[in-house]
C-alpha positions as CSV (number, residue, x, y, z in Angstrom):
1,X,-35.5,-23.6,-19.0
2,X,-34.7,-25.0,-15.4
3,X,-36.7,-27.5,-13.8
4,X,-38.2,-26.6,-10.4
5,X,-35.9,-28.9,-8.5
6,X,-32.1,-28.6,-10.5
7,X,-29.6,-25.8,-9.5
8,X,-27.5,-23.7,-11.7
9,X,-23.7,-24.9,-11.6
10,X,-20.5,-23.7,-13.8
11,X,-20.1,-26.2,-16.7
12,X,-17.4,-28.8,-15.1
13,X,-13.9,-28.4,-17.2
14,X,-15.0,-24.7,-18.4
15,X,-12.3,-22.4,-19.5
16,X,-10.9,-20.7,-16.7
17,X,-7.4,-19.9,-17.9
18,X,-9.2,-16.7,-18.3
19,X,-10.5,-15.9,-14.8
20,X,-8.6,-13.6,-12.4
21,X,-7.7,-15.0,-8.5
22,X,-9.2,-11.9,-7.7
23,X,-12.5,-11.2,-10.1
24,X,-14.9,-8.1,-10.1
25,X,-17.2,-10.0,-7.6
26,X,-14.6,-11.2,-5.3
27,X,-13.0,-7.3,-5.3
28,X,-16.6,-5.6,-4.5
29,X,-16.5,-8.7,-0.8
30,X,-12.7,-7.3,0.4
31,X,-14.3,-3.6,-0.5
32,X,-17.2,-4.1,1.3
33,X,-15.6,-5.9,4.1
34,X,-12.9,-2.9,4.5
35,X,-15.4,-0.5,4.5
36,X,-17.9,-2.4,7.0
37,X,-14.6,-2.7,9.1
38,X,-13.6,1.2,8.4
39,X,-16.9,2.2,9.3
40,X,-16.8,0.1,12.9
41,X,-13.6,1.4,13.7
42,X,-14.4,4.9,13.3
43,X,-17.2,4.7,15.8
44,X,-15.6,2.6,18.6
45,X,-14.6,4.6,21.5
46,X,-11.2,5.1,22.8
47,X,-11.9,2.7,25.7
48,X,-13.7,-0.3,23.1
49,X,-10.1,0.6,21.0
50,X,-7.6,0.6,23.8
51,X,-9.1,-2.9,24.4
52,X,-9.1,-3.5,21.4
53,X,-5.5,-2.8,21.0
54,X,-4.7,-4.5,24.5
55,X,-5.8,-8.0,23.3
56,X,-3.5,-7.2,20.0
57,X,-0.5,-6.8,21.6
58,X,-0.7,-10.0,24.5
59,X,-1.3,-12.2,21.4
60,X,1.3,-10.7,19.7
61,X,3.7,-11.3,22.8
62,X,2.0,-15.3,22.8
63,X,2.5,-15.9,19.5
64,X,5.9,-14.1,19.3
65,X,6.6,-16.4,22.9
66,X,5.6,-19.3,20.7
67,X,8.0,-19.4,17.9
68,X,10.5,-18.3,19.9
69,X,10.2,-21.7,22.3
70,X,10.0,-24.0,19.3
């Protein structure tokens, strides 16, 4: 059993020539965060989306301005 004041932490120098960059837990985040975006996308309006798409393409031109100057 715990005591009332540690915290549970991963055993320091565990195996993790097992583990996956991308495990089960870290999968279900991106899915949830692609949905959550998927979902806010779908119900913007084509004004909040023109703007939306406006502010895309001047930092694209910015950024693109950027690199090319260096």
């Amino acid at each position: 059993m715990q005591s009332a004041g540690r915290k549970r932490f991963r055993a320091p120098l565990g195996d993790v020539s097992n583990s996956n960059a991308l495990d089960s837990q870290n999968v279900g985040s991106i899915e949830l965060k692609m949905q959550r975006e998927k979902i806010r996308n779908t119900s913007m309006t084509n004004d909040q989306r023109n703007e939306r798409n406006k502010k895309r393409r001047e930092a694209y031109k910015r950024k693109k301005a950027d690199t090319s100057n260096k």
